[in-house]
C-alpha positions in Angstrom: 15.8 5.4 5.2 14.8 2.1 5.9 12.4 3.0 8.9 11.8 6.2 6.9 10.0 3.7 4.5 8.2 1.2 6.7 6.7 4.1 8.4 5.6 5.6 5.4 3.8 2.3 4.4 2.2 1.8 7.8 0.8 5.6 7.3 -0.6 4.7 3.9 -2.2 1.7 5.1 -3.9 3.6 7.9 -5.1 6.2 5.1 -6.5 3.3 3.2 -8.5 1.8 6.2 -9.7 5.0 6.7 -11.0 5.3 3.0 -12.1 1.8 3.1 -14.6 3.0 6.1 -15.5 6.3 3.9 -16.3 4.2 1.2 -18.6 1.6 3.0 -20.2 5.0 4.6 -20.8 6.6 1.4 -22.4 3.2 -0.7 -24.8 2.6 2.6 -25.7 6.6 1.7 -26.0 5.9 -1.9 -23.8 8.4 -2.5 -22.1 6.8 -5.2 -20.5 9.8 -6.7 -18.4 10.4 -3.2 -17.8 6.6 -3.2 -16.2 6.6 -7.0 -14.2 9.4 -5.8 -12.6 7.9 -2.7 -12.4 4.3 -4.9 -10.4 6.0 -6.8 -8.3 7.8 -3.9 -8.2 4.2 -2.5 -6.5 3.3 -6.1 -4.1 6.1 -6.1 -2.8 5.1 -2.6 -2.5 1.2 -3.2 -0.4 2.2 -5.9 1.8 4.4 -3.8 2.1 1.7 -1.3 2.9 -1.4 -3.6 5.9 1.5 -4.7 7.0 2.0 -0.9 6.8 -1.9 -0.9 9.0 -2.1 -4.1 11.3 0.3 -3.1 12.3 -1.6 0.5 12.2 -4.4 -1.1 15.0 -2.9 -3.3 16.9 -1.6 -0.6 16.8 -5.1 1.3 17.7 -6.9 -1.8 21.7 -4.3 -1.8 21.5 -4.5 2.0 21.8 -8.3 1.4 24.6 -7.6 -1.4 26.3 -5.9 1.2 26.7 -8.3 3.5 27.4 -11.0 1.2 29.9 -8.8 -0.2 31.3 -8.3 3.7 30.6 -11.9 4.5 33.3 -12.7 1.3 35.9 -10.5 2.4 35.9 -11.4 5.4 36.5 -15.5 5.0 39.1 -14.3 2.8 40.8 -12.3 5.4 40.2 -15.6 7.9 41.7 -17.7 4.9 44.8 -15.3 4.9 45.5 -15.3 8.3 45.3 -19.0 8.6 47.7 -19.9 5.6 49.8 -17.3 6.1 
């Protein structure tokens, strides 16, 4: 899931390169009606990428609960087996 995610935010920042071109493209045309139209398809897909972000942020943040959690255990297993 993890890779699942930081693929799926490399693929949405290729997107928005490629609407930031459009968009440069269309205001050198003066087509400003296609430009609003991919601003706001660039809008739509920042949001959806700061989500991805959020989300593997959130799944770092219980990876590293996890571990810590592991980490515990396990100096309490060490502590057991050397006072015991």
């Amino acid at each position: 899931m993890l890779t699942f995610n930081i693929a799926q935010i490399a693929q949405v920042r290729v997107e928005l390169n490629q609407l930031r071109e459009s968009l440069d493209e269309a205001i050198q045309k003066q087509d400003f009606t296609e430009a609003a139209d991919i601003k706001k398809k660039v809008t739509e897909l920042e949001l959806h990428k700061e989500t991805l972000i959020a989300e593997l942020e959130q799944m770092n943040t219980v990876q590293e609960v996890r571990q810590e959690k592991v980490s515990r255990e396990a100096k309490q297993v060490l502590v057991s087996i050397l006072y015991y």
